[in-house]
C-alpha positions in Angstrom: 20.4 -50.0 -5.9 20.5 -50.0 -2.1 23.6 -47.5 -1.9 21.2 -45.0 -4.4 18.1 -45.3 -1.9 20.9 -44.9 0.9 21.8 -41.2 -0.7 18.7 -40.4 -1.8 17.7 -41.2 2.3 21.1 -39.4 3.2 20.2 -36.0 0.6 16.5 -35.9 1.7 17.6 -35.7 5.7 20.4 -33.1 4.6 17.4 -31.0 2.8 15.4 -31.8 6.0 18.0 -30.3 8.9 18.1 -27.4 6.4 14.8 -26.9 6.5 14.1 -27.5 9.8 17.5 -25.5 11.2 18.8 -23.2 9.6 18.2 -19.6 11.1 15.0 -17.5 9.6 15.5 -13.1 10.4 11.5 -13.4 11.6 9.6 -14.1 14.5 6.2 -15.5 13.4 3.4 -14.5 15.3 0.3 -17.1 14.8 -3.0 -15.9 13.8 -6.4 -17.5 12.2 -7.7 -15.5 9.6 -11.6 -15.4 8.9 -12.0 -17.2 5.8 -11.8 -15.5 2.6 -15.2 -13.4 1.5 -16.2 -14.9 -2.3 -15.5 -12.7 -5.5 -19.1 -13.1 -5.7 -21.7 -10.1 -5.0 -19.8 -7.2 -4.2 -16.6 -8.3 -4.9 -17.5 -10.4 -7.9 -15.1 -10.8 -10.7 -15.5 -8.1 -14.1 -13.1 -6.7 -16.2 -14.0 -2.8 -15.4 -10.0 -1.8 -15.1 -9.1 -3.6 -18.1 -10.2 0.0 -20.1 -7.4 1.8 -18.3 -5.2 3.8 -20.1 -1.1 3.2 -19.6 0.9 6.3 -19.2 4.2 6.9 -19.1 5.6 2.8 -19.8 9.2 3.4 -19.8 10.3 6.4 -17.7 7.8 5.1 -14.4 9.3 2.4 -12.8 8.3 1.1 -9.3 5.8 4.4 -9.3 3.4 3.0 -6.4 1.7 6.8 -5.9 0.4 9.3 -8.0 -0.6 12.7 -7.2 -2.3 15.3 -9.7 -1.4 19.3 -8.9 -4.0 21.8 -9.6 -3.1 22.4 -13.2 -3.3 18.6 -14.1 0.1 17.5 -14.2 1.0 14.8 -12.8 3.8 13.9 -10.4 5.1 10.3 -9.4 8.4 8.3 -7.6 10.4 5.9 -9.0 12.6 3.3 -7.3 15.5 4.8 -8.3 14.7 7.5 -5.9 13.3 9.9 -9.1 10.8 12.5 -8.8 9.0 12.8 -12.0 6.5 15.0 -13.4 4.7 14.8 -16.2 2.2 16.8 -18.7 -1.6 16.0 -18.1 -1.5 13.9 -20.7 1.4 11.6 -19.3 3.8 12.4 -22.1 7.1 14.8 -21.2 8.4 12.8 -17.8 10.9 15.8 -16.2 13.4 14.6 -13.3 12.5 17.3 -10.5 14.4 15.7 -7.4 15.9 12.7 -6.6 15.6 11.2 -2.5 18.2 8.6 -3.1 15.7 6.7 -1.1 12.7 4.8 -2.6 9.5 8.1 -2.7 6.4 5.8 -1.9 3.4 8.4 -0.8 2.7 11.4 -2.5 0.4 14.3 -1.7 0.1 17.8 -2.4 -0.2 20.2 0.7 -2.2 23.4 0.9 0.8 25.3 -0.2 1.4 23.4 -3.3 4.3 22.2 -1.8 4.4 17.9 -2.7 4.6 15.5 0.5 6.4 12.6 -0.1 6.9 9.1 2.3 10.1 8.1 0.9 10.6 4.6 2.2 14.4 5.5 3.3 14.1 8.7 3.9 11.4 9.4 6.3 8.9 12.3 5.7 10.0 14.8 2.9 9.0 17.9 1.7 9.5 19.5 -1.8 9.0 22.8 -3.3 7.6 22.2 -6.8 8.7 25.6 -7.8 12.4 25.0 -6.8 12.7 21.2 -6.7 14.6 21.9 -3.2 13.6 18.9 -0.8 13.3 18.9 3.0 13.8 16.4 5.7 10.1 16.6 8.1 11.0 13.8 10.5 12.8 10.3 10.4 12.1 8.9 14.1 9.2 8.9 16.4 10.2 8.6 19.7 13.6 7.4 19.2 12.6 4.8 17.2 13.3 5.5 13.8 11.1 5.3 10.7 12.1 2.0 8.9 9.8 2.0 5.7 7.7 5.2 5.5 5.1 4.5 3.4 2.1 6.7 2.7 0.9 10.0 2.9 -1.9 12.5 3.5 -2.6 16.4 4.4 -4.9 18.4 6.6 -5.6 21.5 5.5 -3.5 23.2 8.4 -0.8 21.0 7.0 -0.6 18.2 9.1 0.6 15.8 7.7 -0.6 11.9 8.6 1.5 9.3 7.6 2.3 5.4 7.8 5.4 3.7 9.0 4.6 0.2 7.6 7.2 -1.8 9.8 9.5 -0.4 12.6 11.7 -3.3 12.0 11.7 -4.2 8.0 12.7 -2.3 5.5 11.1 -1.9 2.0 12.7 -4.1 0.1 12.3 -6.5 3.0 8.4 -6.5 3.2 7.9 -10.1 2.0 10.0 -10.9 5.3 6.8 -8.2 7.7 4.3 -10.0 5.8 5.5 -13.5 6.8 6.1 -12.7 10.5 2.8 -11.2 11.0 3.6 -8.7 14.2 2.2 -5.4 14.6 5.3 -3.7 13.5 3.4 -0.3 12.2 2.2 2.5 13.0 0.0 5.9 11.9 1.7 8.9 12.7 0.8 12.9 12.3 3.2 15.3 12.0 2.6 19.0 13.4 3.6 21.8 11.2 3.9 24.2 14.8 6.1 22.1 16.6 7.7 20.1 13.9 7.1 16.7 15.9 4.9 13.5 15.0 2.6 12.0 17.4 1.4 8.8 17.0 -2.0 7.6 16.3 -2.4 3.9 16.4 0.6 1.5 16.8 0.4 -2.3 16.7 -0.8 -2.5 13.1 0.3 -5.5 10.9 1.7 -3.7 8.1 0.2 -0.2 8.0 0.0 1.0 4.5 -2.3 4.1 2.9 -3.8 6.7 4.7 -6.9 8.8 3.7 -8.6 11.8 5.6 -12.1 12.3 5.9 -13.4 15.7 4.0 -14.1 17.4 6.9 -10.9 16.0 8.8 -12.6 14.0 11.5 -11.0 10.9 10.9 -8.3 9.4 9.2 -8.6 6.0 7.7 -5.3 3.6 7.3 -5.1 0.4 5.5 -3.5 -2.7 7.6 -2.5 -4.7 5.4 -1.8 -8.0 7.0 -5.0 -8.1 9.0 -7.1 -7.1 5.8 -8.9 -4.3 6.7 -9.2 -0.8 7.5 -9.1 1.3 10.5 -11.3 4.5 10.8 -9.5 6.7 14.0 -11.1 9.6 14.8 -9.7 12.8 15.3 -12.3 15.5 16.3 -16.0 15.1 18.2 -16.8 12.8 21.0 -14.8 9.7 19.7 -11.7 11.7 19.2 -8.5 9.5 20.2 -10.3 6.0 19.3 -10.5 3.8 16.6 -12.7 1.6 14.6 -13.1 -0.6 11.6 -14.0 1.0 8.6 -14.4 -2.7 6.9 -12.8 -6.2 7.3 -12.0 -9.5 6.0 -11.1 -8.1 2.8 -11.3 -10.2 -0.1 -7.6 -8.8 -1.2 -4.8 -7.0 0.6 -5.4 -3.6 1.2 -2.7 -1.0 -0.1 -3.5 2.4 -1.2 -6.4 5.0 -0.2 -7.3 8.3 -0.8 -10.4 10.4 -0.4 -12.4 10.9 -3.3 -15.3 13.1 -4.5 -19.0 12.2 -3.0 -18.3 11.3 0.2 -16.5 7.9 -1.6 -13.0 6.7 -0.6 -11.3 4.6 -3.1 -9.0 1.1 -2.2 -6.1 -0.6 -3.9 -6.0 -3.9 -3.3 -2.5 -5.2 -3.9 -4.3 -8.7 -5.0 -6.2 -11.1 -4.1 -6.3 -13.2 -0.8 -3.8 -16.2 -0.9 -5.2 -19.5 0.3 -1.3 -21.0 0.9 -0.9 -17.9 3.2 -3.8 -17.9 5.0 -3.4 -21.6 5.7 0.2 -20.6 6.9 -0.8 -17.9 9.5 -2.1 -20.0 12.4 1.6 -21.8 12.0 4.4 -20.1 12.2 6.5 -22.8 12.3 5.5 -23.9 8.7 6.2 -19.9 7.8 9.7 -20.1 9.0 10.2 -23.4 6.8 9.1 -21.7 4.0 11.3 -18.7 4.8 13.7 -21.1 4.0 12.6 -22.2 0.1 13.7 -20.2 -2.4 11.3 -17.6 -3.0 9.8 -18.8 -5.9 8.2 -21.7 -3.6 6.7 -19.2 -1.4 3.4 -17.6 -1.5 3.3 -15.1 -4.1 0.7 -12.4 -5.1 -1.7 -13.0 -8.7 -2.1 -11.0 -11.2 -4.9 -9.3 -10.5 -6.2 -5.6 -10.7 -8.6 -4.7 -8.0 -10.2 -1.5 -6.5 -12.8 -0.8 -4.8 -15.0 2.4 -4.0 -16.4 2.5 -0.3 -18.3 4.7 1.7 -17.7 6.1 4.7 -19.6 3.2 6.8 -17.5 0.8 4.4 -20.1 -0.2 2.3 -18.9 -1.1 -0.6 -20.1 1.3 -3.9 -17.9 0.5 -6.3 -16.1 -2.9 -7.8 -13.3 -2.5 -10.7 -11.3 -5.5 -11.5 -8.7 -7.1 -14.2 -7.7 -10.4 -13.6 -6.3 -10.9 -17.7 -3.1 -11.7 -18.4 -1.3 -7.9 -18.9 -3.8 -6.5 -16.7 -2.5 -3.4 -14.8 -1.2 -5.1 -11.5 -0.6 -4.8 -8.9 -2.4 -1.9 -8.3 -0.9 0.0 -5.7 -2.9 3.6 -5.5 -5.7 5.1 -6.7 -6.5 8.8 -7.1 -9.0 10.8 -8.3 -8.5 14.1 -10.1 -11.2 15.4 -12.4 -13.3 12.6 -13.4 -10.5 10.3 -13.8 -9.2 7.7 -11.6 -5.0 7.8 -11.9 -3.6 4.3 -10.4 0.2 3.2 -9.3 1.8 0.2 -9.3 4.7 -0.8 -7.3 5.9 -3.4 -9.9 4.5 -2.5 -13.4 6.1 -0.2 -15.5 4.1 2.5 -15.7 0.6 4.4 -14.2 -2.6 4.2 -15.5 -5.5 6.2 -16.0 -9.4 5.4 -16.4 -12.6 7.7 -15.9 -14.5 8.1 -12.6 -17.4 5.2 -13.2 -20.6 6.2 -12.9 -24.0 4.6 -12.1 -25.1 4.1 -15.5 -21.8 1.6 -16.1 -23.6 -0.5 -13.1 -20.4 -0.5 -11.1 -21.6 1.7 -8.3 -24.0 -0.7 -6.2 -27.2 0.0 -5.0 
C-alpha cells in the first residue's frame, strides 16, 4: 500500500512540474473585470431568437458574416475559404471565389463591389459581376495583418476594418483571449492613396465594426474588454474615442448599422465566470493553457443580440439559450425587415424579422 501512495505522490508531482513548467506561447496580462451585469432587466433571459429561420444547413460552414446585395441575395464565407451566394430565399448556394484564406467580414461597397476581411488574406475586394478578387492591403505599417476580421464602407469607399490580434492568428484566438493584451487595432483604408491609417490600437481583441449613418463615427467591438468603442471621425471630437457601452453581459462580436438610428450586437455568448475569475491571474491562465482544452473555459450555448442606440442604450433584447439554439451568433444584419445572423461554428445562417414594439422587445 505504501509503494501505491509513493506513485500516486510520484505521478501527482510529475502532473505538477508539468503544470507548473512547461512553456505556454502567451504572455498574460492581468486585469479585474467589473463584475458581470445580471440577465435581469435589459438583458433578461427570453427565447425571442429561437423563431429564426435556418438557411442554407449544409453548404454554410464556419459563415461568421452575412451581407444582403440590393436585389436580396445573399452572400456569405466559409472556412474553406468559399465565397457563396445564395437566392433570397437561401436555397441555390453558387461558389463565386474562393480566398484560400478564412473570408470573416463582409460588406458591400457603393459600387456593388463585396468587401471582404479574410482572416489570412488581409483586406479583399471582389467584383460580383466577374468573381475576380483583389488584394487592398495586408500590413499597416510594416506590421502585417495577422487575423483580419471585420468589415465596413463609407460611402466614398473607405473602407474601416479590424485586425483582431497583431500576433494570433484565427485559428489561434482562444490563445488572444487568454493572454489578454491589446493586440488589435481599427484601421481605414483610403481608396485615393491605397493606404490604411490607423484608428485606435491597443484594443483587446477588436472584432466588428459599424459606421454611423451619417459617417461621423465608427463604432468597434473589443471583445476582451466587453464593450464598445464609439471613435469619431468628423466634427469637433474628430480623432478621439469613447464608449459606446460597457461591461457587457456577453462578448461582443459582430455589429452593423441598422435602420432607425439602431445598431445591432452579436454577442458571441455569455460572460464566463471561470474566465473572469482568471483575468486578474495570469499565472493560473498559463496553467490552464496547459490542460487540455476541454478543461478550459469554454463559451455556452447561447444566442444573444442586442439592439442599441446610438448613446448605447439598450432598445432591443433577443435571446436563445435552448439546447439547438442558433449559437454562437457571430453577426447580425439587417436587410428589409429581416434580421440575417452568422455563426462562426454552426452550420448554417439564420434569418428572423426586424422585431417591433408591439412584440415588447424594443424597451421603453
Amino acid at each position: 500500500m505504501k509503494k501505491v501512495f509513493l506513485g500516486l505522490g510520484a505521478g501527482f508531482i510529475v502532473l505538477l512540474g508539468y503544470l507548473l513548467a512547461w512553456p505556454v506561447p502567451i504572455d498574460p496580462q492581468a486585469w479585474t473585470p467589473p463584475a458581470a451585469p445580471a440577465l435581469t432587466g435589459p438583458y433578461e433571459v427570453n427565447d425571442r431568437l429561437a423563431q429564426a429561420e435556418w438557411l442554407c444547413t449544409e453548404a454554410c460552414v464556419g459563415s461568421e458574416d452575412v451581407a444582403v446585395a440590393d436585389d436580396g441575395r445573399i452572400y456569405v464565407g466559409t472556412v474553406d475559404g468559399r465565397i457563396l451566394r445564395l437566392e433570397a430565399d437561401g436555397s441555390s448556394p453558387t461558389e463565386m471565389a474562393k480566398t484560400d484564406g478564412y473570408p470573416l467580414g463582409l460588406q458591400f461597397d457603393p459600387n456593388g463591389n463585396l468587401i471582404i476581411a479574410d482572416a489570412y488574406k488581409g483586406l479583399l475586394r471582389m467584383n460580383v459581376e466577374t468573381a475576380g478578387l483583389e488584394t487592398l492591403a495586408t500590413e499597416h505599417d510594416g506590421l502585417s495583418f495577422r487575423f483580419t476580421n471585420d468589415v465596413d464602407v463609407g460611402t466614398d469607399e473607405t473602407i474601416y476594418f479590424t485586425d483582431a490580434s497583431a500576433k494570433y492568428s484565427q485559428h489561434e484566438f482562444r490563445l488572444d483571449i487568454m493572454e489578454h493584451g491589446p493586440n488589435g487595432r481599427l484601421l481605414a483604408w483610403d481608396p485615393e492613396t491605397k493606404k490604411s491609417r490607423l484608428l485606435l490600437g491597443g484594443l483587446y481583441f477588436a472584432n466588428g465594426v459599424a459606421l454611423a449613418p451619417d459617417e461621423s463615427f465608427v463604432l468597434v467591438a473589443e471583445t476582451g474588454r466587453y464593450r464598445v468603442h464609439k471613435v469619431w471621425l468628423q466634427g469637433p471630437n474628430a480623432g478621439r474615442s469613447e464608449f459606446l457601452i460597457e461591461n457587457l453581459p456577453g462578448f461582443p462580436d459582430g455589429i452593423s448599422t441598422g435602420t432607425g438610428g439602431r445598431y445591432w450586437l452579436a454577442l458571441f455568448t455569455v460572460r464566463s465566470a471561470q474566465l473572469d475569475g482568471m483575468l486578474p491571474k495570469p499565472f493560473l491562465r498559463k496553467v490552464a493553457l496547459r490542460l487540455p482544452e476541454s478543461l478550459q473555459p469554454q463559451p455556452v450555448p447561447h444566442g444573444f443580440v442586442l439592439g442599441l442606440d446610438a448613446e448605447g442604450r439598450v432598445i432591443a433584447n433577443l435571446q436563445d439559450n435552448s439546447t439547438g439554439a442558433f449559437s454562437p451568433v457571430t453577426s447580425v444584419q439587417e436587410f428589409d425587415g429581416q434580421l440575417y445572423l452568422g455563426s462562426l461554428t454552426t452550420h448554417g445562417i439564420a434569418r428572423l424579422p426586424v422585431p417591433d414594439g408591439d412584440e415588447r422587445v424594443i424597451l421603453r
